[in-house]
C-alpha positions in Angstrom: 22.7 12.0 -19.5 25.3 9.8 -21.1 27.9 13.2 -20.8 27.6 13.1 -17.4 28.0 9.6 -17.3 31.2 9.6 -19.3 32.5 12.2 -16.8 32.1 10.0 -14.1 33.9 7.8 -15.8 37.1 9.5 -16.1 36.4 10.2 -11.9 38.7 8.3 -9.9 37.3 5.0 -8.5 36.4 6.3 -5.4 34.6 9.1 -6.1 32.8 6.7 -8.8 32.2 4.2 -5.8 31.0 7.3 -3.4 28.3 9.0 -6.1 27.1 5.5 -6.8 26.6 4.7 -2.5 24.8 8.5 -2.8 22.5 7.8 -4.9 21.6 4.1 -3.4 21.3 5.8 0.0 18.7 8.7 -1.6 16.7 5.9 -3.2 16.3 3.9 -0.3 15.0 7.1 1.9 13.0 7.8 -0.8 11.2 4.2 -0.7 11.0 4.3 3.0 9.7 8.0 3.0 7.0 6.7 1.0 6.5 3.2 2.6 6.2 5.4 5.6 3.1 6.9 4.4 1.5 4.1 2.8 1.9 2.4 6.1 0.4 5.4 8.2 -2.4 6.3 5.4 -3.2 2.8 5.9 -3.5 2.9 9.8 -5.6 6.2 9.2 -8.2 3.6 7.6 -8.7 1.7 9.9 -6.7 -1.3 8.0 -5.1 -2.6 11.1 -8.6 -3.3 12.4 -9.6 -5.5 9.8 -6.3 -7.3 10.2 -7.3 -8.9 13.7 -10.6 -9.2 12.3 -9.6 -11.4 9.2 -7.2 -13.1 11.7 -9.7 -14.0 13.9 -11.7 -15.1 10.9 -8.8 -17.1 10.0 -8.2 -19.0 13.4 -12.1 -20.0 13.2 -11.6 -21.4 10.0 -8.4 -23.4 10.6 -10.0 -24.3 14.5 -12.9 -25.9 11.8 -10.7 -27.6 9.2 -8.9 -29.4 12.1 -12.3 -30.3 13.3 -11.5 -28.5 17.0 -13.8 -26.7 18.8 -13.5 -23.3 20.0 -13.3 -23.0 23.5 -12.1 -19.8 25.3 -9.5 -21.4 27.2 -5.9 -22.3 25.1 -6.6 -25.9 25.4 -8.7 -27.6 23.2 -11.5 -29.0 24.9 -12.6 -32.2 21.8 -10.8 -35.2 21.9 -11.9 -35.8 18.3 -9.3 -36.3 15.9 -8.3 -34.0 13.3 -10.2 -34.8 10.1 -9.0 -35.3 6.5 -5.3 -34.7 7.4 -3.9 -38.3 7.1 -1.7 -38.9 9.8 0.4 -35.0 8.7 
């Protein structure tokens, strides 16, 4: 390993400059390659599923926190005011 890296080293500066791109372009097709499958092993699971379930989960909550309640239409149908937030 450090042979080859002294050889490189006696390369002119744009051949250095063109391995060095090379091997930063391989690397980052390797890491999307394999984000790629994560991602799609991921969908095979059912994982985007329990996405829209937890945010669902999450919009009760915060609808709670704020002391709203759920309605189905996008306005809010309480006038009460939002607890425990202090003027924010």
């Amino acid at each position: 390993m450090q042979e080859t890296i002294n050889r490189l080293r006696e390369q002119p500066k744009e051949h250095r400059t063109a391995i060095a791109a090379s091997i930063a372009i391989g690397i980052v097709i390797i890491l999307l390659v394999g984000w790629f499958f994560f991602f799609m092993h991921g969908l095979g699971k059912g994982d985007l599923e329990y996405t829209r379930q937890q945010q669902a989960v999450d919009e009760t909550l915060d609808q709670n926190v704020l002391g709203v309640q759920a309605s189905s239409s996008p306005i809010a149908t309480s006038s009460a005011p939002a607890a425990g937030l202090n003027g924010y």
